[in-house]
N, C-alpha and C positions, 0 to 999 in steps of 0.2 A: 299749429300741428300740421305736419304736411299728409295729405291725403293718401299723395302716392306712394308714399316710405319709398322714395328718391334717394341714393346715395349721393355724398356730399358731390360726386364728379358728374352728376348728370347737368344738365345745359339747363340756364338758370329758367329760360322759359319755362321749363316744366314743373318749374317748385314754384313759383313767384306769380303775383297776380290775379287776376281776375278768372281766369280758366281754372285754375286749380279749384277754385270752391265750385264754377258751375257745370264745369265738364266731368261730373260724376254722376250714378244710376239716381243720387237725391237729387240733384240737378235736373235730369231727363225728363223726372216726374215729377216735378216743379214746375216745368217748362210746357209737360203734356197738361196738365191739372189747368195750368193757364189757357192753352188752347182751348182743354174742352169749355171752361167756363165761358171763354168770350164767342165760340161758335154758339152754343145752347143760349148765351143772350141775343145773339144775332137770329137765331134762327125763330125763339120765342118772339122778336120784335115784327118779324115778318110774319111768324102764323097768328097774329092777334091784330087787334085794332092801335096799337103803341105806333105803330108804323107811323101814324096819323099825328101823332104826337108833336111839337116843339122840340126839334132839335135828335128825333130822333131815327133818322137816316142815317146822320153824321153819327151817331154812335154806332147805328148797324155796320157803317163801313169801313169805322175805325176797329171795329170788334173782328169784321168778318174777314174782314181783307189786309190787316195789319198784325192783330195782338194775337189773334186766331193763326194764323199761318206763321206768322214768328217765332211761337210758342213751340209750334210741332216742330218744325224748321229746325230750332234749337235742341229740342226735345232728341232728334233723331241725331244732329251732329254731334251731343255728350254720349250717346250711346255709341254712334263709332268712333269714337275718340276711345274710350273703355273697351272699347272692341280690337283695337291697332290697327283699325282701317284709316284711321285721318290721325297724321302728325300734330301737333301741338300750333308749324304756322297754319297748317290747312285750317282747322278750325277757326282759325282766327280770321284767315280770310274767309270763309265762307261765312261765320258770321256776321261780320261788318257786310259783306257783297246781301246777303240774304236782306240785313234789315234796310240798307238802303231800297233793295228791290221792291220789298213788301210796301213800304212807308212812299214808293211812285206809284206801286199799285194802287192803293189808296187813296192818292190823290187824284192817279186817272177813274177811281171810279165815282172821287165825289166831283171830279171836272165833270165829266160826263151826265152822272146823275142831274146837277145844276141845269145843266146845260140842257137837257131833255123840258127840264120845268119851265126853262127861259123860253126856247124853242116852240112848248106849246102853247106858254102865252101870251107867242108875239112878242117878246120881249129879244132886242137884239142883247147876241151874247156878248159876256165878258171876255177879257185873255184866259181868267182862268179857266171860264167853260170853255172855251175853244183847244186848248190845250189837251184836252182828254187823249188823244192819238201820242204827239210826241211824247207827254208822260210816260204814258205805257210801252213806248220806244225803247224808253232811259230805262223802264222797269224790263225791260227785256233783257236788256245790256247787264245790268246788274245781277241778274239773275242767270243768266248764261257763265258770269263769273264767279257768282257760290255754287253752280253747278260740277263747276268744271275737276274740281279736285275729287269729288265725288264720282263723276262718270271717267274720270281716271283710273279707280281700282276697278275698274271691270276688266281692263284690258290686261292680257299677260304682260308681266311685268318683263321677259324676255323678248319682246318687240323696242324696233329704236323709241328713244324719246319723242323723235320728230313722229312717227306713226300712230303713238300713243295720242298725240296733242291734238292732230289733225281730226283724229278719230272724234275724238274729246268735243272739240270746236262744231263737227257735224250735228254730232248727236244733241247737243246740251241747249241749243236755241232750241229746238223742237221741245225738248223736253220742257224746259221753262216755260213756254208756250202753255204745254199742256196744262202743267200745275196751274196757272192763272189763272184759265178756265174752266182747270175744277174744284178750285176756292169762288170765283165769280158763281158757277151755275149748282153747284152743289151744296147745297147750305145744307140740305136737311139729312146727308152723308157724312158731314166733313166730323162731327160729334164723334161719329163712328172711328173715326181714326183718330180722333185725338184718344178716344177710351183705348183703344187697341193699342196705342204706344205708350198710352198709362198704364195699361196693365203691363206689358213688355219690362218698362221702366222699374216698378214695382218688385215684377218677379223676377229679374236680373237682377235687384239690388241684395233680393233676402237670399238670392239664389249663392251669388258671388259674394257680396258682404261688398264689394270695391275690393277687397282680398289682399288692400294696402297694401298694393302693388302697381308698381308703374306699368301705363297700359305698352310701355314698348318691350315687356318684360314678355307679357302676352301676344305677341306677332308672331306669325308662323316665321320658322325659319326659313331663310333663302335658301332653294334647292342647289344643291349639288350638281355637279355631272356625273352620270354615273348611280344617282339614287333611284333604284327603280318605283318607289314608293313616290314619287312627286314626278310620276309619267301621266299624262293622258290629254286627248287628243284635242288637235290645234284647233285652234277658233277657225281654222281655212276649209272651209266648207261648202259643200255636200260631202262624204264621205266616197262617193266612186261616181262612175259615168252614168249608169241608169239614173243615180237619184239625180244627178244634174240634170239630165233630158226632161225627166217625168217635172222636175221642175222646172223649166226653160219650156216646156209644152203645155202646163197648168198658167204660167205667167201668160205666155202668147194669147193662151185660150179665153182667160178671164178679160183683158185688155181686149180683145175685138167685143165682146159680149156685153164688157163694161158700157161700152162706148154706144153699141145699139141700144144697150138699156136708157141712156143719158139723152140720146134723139129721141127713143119714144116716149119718156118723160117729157119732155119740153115740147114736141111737138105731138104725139101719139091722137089729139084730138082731130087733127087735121087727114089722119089716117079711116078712111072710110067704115065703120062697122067694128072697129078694135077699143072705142073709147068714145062714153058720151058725151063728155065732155072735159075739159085742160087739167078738171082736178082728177076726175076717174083715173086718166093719162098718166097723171106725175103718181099717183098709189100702183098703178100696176108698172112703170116702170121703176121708180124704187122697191117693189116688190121680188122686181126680176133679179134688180142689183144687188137685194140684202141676199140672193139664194145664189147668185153669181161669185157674192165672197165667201162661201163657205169652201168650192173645192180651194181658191187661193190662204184660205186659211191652212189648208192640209200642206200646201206648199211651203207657206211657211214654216209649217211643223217638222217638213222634211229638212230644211235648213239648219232650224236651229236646235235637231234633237240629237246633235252630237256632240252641242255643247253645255247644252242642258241634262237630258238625259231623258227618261222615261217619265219626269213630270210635265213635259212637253205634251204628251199622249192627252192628257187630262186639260193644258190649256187649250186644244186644239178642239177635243169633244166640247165643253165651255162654250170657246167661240163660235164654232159653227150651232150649237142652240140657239145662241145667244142671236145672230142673223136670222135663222129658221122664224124664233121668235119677232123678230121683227119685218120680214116676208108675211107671217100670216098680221100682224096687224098693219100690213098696206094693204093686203090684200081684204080685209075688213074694212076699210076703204073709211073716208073723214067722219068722223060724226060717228062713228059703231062704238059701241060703251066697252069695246076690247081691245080698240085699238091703242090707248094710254100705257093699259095695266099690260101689254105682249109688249110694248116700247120699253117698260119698267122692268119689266122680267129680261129681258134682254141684254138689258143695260148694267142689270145686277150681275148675271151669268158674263159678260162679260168683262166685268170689273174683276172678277175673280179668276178669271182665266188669265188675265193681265198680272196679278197679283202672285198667283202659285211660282212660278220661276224666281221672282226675289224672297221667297220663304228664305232659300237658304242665305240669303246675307243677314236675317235677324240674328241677335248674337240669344244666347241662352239656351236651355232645353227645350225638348220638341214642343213642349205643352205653350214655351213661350211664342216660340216662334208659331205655333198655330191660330194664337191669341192675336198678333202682329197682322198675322196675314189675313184673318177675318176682317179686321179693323182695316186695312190695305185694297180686300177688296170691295167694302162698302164707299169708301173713300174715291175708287178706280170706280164706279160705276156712277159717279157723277161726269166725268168723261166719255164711259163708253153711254152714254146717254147721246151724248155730241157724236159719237163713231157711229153707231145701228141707226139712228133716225140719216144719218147723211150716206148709208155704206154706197147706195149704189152711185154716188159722187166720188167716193175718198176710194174705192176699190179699185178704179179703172188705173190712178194716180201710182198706188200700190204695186199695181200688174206689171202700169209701164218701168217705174223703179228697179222691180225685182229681172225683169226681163234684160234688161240694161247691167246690172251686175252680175245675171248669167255668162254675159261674154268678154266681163271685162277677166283678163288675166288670173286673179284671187279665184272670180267666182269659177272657173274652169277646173285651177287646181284642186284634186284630192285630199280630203285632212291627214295628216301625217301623225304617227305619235311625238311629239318632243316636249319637254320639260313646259310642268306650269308653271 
């Protein structure tokens, strides 16, 4: 029976094969239902004494860092597949590029792991412990390639293809990056999202039924010229010259500020009467840095809220919490029983600040999509864990970036109205 009630002239990829039974809403949540189960044993193996176990690392890593991430991975690409965000080859390469990625993850983290045991005792490593680096290379590469179709629909589809790809190739290593790191350091979130796409999955199934109907049936249509109804404004931003400046002035500002904060971190103890000692030093200048990226958050806000819109407003309030919170636990300084739980809270507030702007790509009703995005930003806040504890490092990076595409030609130009 075919799933998609395909007419006999659609392209045989889409009736035939293995996509047809797993790229549907029972599929997604098939796929999430797996994730969550192999995070919750990864995670249990880690909050219990199993850890200590025979053989059981190798499960937590095969769980946490493979079946775990694969799971969601596939979980979200049935869903946009159902959605008519990813064509029938997309899927097909991201899925192959994903599981390869995942399955080097995996191996760079039991190379590594190994390698850590060998290392501590005395023991010279093997090729495979050594290996941990180039692995995670090849899992980079792999995952920059099941990225890529994916951070392809973000861009207006009215930009050349070359613009589109370039864009695509920038963004999508960083991005891949990211995700590694918040399946490596976030075990005790990642649950969180596997349930949030189960539930998504779930309520899109009973919501839609699959509606046996081919998902190219459900694509927006390509805009017209001339439709006033598929107008609004171009991803070419700031909107006019004040917001440029005040941003181009916010970048300059935070970058000099970043950079004092980064000396008096590193060195601040050598400074007479300002720091008693190199740890004092590095908590009040990461202190300085988390309260230095809040105005650069507001700049970023001015950026991108005209391509977002007014939920912009709400990831920017988020974010700068999210720093404040981790300003007062440097400033609570090593060892204060607040400085964890303001790292935690920071990190959470941040994840969710990060999360609110992709609400709108979950497919279903609001109730789904806000389901998603809880799940989304418990998920993101194994991340912003790694952002708030490093801001006053990664901000000054930020500053100089944004300050640099203030002048380049794009960042100058005004957004226009033209066709999405």
């Amino acid at each position: 029976m075919n799933p998609y009630n395909l007419s006999s002239a659609a392209p045989p990829a889409f009736r035939t094969g293995a996509l047809a039974g797993c790229a549907t809403y029972k599929g997604a949540a098939g796929w999430a239902a797996v994730a969550l189960a192999a995070f919750l044993l990864a995670a249990g193996i880690l909050l219990t004494g199993a850890l200590y176990w025979p053989g059981a690392d190798a499960v937590r890593i095969l769980a946490a860092m493979f079946l775990g991430p694969l799971g969601l991975t596939l979980s979200a690409v049935a869903l946009s597949y159902q959605s008519g965000r990813l064509s029938a080859p997309e899927v097909r390469l991201t899925a192959a590029a994903a599981a390869s990625a995942w399955g080097l993850a995996a191996a760079a983290g039991a190379s590594w792991s190994a390698g850590f045991a060998s290392a501590d005792a005395g023991v010279p490593l093997t090729w495979f412990e050594a290996a941990a680096v180039p692995l995670l290379a090849l899992a980079l590469i792999a995952g920059t390639a099941a990225l890529i179709p994916t951070v392809n629909t973000v861009w207006s589809p009215h930009r050349s293809q070359a613009s589109r790809t370039a864009r695509s190739l920038l963004l999508a290593p960083p991005a891949a990056l990211a995700l590694f790191l918040m399946f490596m350091a976030g075990f005790l979130f990642t649950p969180f999202a596997a349930a949030g796409l189960l539930f998504v999955a779930l309520r899109a199934g009973n919501t839609e039924g699959s509606r046996n109907r081919s998902p190219l049936e459900n694509r927006p249509r390509d805009p017209r010229p001339g439709d006033s109804q598929a107008m609004e404004p171009a991803t070419g931003f700031p909107e006019s010259r004040s917001v440029w400046t005040a941003v181009a002035v916010l970048a300059g500002g935070t970058l000099l500020m970043g950079v004092l904060c980064i000396v008096f971190a590193l060195s601040g103890s050598a400074w007479s009467g300002l720091a008693a000692d190199s740890t004092a030093a590095m908590n009040l200048g990461l202190a300085a840095g988390a309260l230095n990226a809040v105005p650069l958050t507001v700049a970023g806000g001015l950026i991108l809220y005209p391509r977002f819109g007014g939920v912009i407003r709400w990831t920017v309030l988020l974010m700068a919490g999210a720093f404040l919170c981790e300003a007062g636990s440097q400033f609570a300084g090593a060892g204060h029983p607040w400085q964890w739980p303001l790292t935690l809270s920071g990190a959470v507030l941040l994840g969710f600040g990060l999360a609110l702007p992709a609400a709108r790509l979950i497919p279903g009703p609001r109730l789904v999509r806000i389901g998603g995005t809880v799940g989304a930003g418990f998920a993101g806040a194994a991340v912003g864990v790694i952002i708030v504890a490093g801001a006053g490092f990664i901000a000054p990076l930020v500053s100089a970036g944004l300050l640099v595409w203030c002048f380049l030609p794009q960042g100058r130009q005004p957004a226009a109205l033209q066709p999405a």
